[in-house]
C-alpha positions as CSV (number, residue, x, y, z in Angstrom):
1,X,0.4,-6.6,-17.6
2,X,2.6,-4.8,-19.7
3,X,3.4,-1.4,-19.9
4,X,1.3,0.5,-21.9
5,X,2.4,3.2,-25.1
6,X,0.8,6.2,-25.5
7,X,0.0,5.7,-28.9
8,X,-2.2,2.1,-27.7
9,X,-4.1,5.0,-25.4
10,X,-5.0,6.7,-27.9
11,X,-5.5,3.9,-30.1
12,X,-8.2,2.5,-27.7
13,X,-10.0,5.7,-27.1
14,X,-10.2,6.9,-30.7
15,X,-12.2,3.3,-30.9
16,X,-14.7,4.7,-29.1
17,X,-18.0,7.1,-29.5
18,X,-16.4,9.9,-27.4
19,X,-18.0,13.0,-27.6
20,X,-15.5,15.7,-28.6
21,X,-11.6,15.8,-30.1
22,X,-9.6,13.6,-27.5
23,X,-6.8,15.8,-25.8
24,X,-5.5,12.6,-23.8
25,X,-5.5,10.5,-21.1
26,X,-4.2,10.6,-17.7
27,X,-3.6,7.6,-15.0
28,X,-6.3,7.3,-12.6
29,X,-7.7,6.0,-9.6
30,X,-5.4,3.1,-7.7
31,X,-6.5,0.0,-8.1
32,X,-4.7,-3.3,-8.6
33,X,-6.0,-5.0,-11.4
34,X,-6.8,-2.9,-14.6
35,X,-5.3,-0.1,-15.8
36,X,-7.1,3.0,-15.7
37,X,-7.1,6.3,-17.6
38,X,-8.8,9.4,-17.6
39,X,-10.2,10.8,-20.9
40,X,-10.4,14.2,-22.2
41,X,-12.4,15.8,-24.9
42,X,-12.6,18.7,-26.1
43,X,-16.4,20.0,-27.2
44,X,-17.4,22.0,-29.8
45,X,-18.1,24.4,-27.7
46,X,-14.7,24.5,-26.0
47,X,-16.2,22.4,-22.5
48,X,-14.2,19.8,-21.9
49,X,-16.2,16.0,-21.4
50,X,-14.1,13.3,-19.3
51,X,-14.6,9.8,-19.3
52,X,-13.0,6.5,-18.0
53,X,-10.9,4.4,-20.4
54,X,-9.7,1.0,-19.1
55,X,-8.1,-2.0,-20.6
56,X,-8.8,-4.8,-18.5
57,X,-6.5,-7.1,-17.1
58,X,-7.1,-10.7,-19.0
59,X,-4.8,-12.4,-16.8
60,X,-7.0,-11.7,-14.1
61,X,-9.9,-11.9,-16.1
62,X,-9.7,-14.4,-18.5
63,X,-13.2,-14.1,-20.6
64,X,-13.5,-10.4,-20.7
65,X,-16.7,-10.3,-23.1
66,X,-18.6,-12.5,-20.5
67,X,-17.3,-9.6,-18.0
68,X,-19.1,-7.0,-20.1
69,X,-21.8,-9.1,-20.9
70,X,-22.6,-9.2,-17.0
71,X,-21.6,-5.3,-16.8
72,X,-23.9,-3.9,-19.7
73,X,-26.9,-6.5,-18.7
74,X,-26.9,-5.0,-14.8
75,X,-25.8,-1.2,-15.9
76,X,-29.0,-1.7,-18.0
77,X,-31.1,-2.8,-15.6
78,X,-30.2,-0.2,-12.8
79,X,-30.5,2.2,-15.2
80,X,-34.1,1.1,-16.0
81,X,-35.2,1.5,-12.6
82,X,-33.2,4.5,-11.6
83,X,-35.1,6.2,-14.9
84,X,-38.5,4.9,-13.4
85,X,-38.0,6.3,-10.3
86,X,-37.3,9.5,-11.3
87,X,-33.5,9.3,-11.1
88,X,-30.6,10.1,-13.4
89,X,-29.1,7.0,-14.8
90,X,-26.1,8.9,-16.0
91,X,-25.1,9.8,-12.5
92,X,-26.0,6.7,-10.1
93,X,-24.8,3.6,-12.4
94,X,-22.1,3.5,-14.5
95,X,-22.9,3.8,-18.2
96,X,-20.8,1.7,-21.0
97,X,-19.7,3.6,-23.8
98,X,-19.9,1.7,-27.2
99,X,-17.3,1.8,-29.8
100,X,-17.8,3.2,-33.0
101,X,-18.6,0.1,-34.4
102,X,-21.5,-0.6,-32.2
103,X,-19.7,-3.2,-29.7
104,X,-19.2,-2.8,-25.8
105,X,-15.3,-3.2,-26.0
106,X,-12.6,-2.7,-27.8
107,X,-9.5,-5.2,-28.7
108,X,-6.3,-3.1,-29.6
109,X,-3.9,-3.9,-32.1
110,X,-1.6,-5.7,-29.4
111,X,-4.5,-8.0,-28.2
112,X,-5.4,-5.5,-25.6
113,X,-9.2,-5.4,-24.2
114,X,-11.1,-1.8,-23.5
115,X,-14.2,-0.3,-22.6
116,X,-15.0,2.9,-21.5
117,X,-17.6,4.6,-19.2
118,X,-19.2,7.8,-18.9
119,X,-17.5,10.0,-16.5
120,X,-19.1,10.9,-12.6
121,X,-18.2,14.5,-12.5
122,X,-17.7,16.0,-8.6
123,X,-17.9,12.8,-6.8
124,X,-15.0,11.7,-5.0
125,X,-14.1,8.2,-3.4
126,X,-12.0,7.2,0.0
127,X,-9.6,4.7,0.3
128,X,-10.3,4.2,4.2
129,X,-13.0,5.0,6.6
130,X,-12.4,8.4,7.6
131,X,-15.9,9.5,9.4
132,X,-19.1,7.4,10.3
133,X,-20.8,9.1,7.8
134,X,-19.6,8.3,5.2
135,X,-19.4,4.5,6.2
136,X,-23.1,5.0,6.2
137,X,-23.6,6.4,3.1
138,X,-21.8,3.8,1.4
139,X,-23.4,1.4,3.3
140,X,-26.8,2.8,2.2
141,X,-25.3,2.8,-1.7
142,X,-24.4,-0.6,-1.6
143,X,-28.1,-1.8,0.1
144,X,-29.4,0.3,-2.7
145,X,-27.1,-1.7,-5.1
146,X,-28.7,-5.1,-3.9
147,X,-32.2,-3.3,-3.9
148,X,-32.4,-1.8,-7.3
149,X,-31.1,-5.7,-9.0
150,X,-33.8,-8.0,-6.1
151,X,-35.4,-8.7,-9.7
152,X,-32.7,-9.7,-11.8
153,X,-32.4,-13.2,-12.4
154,X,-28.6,-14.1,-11.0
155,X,-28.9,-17.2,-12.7
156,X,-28.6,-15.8,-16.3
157,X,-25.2,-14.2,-15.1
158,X,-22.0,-15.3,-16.3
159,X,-19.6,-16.5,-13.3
160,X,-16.1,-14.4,-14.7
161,X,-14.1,-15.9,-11.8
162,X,-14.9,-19.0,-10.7
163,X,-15.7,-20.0,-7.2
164,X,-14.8,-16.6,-6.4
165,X,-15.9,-16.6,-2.9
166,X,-16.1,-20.3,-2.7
167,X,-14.5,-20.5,1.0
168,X,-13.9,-24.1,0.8
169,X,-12.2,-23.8,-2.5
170,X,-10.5,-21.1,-1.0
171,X,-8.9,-23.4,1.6
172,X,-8.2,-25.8,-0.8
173,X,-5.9,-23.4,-3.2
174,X,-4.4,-22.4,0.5
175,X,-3.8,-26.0,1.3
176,X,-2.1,-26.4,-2.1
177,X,0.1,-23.3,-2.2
178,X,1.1,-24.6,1.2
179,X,2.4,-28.1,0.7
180,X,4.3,-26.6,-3.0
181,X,5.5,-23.7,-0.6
182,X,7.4,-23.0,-4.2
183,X,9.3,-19.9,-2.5
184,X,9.8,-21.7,0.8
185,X,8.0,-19.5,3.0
186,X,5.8,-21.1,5.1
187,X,8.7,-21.5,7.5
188,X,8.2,-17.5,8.5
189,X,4.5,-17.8,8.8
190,X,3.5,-20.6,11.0
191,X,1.2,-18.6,13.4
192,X,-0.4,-17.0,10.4
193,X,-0.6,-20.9,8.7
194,X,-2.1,-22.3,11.9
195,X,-4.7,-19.9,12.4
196,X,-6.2,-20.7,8.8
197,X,-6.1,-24.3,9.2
198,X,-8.0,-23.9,13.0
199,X,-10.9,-22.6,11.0
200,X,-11.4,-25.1,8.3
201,X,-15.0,-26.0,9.1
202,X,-16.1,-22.2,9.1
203,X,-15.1,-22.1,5.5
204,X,-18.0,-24.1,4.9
205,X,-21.1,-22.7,6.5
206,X,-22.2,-19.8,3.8
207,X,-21.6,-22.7,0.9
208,X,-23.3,-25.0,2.7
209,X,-26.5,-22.8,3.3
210,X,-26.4,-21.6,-0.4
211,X,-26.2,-25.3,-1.6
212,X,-29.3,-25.9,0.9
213,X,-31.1,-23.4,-0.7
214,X,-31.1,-21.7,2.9
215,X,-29.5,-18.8,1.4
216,X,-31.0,-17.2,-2.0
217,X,-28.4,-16.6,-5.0
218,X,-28.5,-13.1,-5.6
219,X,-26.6,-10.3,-8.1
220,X,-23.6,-10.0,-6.0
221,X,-20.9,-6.7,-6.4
222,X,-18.4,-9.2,-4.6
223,X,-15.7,-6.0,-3.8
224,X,-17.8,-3.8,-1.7
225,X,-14.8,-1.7,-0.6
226,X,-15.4,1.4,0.9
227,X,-13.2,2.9,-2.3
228,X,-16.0,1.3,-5.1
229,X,-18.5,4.0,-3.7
230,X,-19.0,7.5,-5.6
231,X,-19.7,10.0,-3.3
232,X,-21.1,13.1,-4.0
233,X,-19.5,16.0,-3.1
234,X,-22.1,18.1,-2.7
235,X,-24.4,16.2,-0.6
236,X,-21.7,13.7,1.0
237,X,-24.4,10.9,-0.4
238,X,-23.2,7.6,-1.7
239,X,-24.7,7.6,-5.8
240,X,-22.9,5.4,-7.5
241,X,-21.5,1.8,-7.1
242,X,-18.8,1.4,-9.6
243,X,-15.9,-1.2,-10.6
244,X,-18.1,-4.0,-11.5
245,X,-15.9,-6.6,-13.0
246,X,-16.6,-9.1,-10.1
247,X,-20.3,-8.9,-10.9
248,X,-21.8,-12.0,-10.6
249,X,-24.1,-14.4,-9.0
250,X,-23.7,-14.6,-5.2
251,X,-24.4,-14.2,-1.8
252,X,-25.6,-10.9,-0.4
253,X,-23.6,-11.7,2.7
254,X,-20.2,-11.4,0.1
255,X,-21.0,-8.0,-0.2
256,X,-22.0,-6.9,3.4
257,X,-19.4,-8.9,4.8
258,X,-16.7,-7.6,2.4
259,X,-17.4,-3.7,3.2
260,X,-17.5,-4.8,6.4
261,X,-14.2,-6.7,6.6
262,X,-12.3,-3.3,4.7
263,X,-14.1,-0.4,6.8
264,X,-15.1,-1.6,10.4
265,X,-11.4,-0.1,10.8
266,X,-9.8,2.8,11.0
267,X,-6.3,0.9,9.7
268,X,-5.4,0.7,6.3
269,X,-5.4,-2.7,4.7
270,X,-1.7,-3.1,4.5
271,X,-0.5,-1.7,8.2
272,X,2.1,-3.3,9.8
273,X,1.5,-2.2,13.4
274,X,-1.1,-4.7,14.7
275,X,-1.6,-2.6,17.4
276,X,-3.4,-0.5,15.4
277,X,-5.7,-3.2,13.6
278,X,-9.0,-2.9,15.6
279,X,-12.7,-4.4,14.6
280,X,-14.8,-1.2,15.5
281,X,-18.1,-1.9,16.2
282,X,-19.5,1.5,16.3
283,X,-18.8,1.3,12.4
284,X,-20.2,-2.0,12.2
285,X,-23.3,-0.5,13.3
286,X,-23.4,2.3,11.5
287,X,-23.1,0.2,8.6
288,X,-25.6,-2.6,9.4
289,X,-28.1,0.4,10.2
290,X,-27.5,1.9,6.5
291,X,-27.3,-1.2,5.0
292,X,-30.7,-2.9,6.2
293,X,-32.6,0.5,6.1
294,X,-32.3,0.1,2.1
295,X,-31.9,-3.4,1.9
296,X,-33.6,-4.7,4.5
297,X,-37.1,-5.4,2.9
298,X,-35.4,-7.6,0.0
299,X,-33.5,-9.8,2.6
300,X,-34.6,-13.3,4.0
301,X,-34.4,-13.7,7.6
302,X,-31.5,-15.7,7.0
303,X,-29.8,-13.7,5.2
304,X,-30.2,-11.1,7.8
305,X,-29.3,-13.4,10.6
306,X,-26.3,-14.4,9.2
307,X,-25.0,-11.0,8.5
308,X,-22.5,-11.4,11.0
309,X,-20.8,-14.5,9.3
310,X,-20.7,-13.1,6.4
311,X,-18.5,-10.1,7.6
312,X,-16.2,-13.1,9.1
313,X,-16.0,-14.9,6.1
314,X,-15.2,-12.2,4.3
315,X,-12.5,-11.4,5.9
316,X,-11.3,-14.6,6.9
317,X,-11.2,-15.6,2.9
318,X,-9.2,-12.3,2.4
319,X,-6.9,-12.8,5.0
320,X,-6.3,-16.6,3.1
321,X,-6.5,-14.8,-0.4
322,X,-3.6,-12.8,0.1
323,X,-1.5,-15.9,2.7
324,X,-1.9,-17.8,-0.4
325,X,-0.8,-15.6,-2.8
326,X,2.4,-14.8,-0.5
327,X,3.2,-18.4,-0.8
328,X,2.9,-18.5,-4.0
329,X,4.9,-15.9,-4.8
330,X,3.3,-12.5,-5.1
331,X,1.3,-13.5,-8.6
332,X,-1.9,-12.4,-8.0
333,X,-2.3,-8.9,-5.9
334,X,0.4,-6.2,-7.2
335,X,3.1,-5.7,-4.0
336,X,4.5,-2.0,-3.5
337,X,7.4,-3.8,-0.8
338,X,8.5,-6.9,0.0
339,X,5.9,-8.9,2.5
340,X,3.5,-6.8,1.2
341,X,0.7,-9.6,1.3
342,X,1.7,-11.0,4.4
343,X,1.2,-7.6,5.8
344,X,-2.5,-7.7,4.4
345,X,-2.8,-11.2,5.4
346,X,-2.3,-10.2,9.0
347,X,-4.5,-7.1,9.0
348,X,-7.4,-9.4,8.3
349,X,-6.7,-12.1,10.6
350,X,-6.4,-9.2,13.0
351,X,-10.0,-8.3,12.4
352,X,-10.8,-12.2,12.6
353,X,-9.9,-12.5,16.0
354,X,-12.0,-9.3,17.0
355,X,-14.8,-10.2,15.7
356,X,-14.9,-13.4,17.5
357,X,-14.4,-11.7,20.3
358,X,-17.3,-9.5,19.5
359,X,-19.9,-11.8,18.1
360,X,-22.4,-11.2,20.9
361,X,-22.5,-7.8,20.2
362,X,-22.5,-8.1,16.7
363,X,-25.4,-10.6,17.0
364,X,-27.5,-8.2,18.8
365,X,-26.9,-5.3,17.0
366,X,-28.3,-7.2,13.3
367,X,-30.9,-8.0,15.5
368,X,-31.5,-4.0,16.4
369,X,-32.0,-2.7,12.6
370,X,-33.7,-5.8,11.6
371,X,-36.8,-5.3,10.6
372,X,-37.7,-9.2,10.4
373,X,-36.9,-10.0,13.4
């Protein structure tokens, strides 16, 4: 995307209902997609009221309303039954801001798309797993997640990126980036080629369940990363799932298996020591215990038994996410250095292997927090 002006900043946020005189806007968070600001504005009576302005990246997400439609209709929901229970909407779901004009986003004058969302004040969010506890916590937030929306109908959804976590489409877009090798570098990454194309047929097995109707379509998060957890800082309590543009109907095991595949480590996701790269299973525990505690009564038994394949799908279809877009050139996932995505690429296949080694293990301890066994 390109960069943005000040004056398309505060274009965008003058568009909508903010309470207060905006003051400005500051870069936040880091993620890799959008581009995300912080909001200030100034109260009447002097207190200051934040919120989060983003324009979303249409490159990436190439029917922005149907994103929103999808945000606002499961924001809503949560909301819903957060309020019945007794909880505050306005600080354990994100809430949508509309524009001044009534709408759920904005379109700047150089084509850009917005929205904006109420501000989580004294929560904080962690990039990688730094204690058990908070593992759990988010583990706990993100079986609430799948909890709280048991009743939505994922059908009515709108699917923003297509086969998303379609493994065997996945392989196929691998296969293709592969035989164009357009920056002719599949010569430097023949171990990392062959170990994709040794586990062809395990691409298929979630698919293949979910098109058996083995597996129940569900209201899937789809980036359950450790970092899309608000935690409060108070309490140290998970309370808030946010970054919901990958919202969308799914597989539950997508979104166990993908917090699994980004904290059952204590590396980061780009680390280029290997040596360093290690499945932990005391996380993994910590999280399946978190997870099925909340979410557990709104699984099938085969959902639950196949917990562990989901966290090596996941990973696997990362690991080939980022393989492909290093063979294609770096177009997808923004690079800070050169063999950036090959780095990540090898992280994850790093985790791969592990887990196979670990399956057993893994096996029994789904089968210790299960409470359908």
């Amino acid at each position: 995307m390109q960069e943005l002006h000040r004056d398309i900043i505060t274009e965008a946020a003058n568009a909508f209902e903010l309470e207060g005189k905006f003051l400005g806007a500051q870069p936040y968070g880091g993620g890799h997609i959008n581009d995300t600001f912080a909001v200030a504005c100034k109260r009447e009576d002097s207190t200051i009221k934040r919120y989060i302005l983003q324009r979303v990246n249409t490159k990436v997400f190439q029917n922005p309303v149907q994103l929103m439609e999808n945000i606002v209709g499961v924001t809503s929901f949560i909301g819903n039954v957060i309020k019945e229970n007794g909880g505050d909407p306005l600080r354990e779901t994100l809430t949508v801001i509309p524009t001044k004009d009534g709408n759920n986003w904005y379109e700047d004058s150089e084509g850009g798309f917005w929205r904006t969302y109420h501000f989580i004040e004294d929560t904080l969010t962690y990039n990688q797993v730094e204690n058990k506890k908070d593992f759990y916590n988010s583990a706990r937030a993100f079986g609430r997640f799948q909890m709280l929306l048991a009743d939505y109908p994922a059908e009515t959804l709108h699917e923003t990126i297509a086969k998303f976590h379609d493994t065997v489409d996945r392989f196929k877009k691998f296969k293709e980036a592969l035989d164009k090798d357009i920056c002719g570098r599949a010569k430097n990454v023949s171990r990392e080629i062959e170990f994709v194309l040794n586990r062809e047929e395990d691409t298929h097995i979630l698919v293949d369940l979910l098109k058996e109707g083995k597996l129940p379509l569900r209201v899937t998060h789809n980036d359950t990363k450790l970092n899309n957890v608000l935690i409060d800082r108070a309490t140290g309590e998970g309370i808030c799932v946010i970054d919901l543009d990958t919202v969308m109907p799914g597989l539950s095991l997508y979104d166990y298996g993908d917090s699994i595949r980004f904290g059952a480590t204590y590396a980061a996701e780009d680390e280029q020591d290997l040596s360093k790269v290690n499945f932990d299973l005391e996380l993994f525990e910590v999280y399946t215990k978190g997870y099925l505690e909340v979410a557990g009564e709104v699984l099938t038994p085969c959902e639950i038994e196949n917990l562990p394949m989901g966290a090596k799908m996941m990973t696997l279809e990362c690991g080939i996410r980022f393989l492909t877009d290093y063979l294609s050139g770096d177009t997808y996932f923004r690079i800070h250095r050169e063999d950036h995505n090959l780095d990540r690429c090898r992280t994850q296949f790093k985790l791969v292997s592990d887990m196979e080694d670990s399956w057993k293990e893994m096996e029994q301890v789904v089968r210790k927090y299960s409470n359908k066994q």
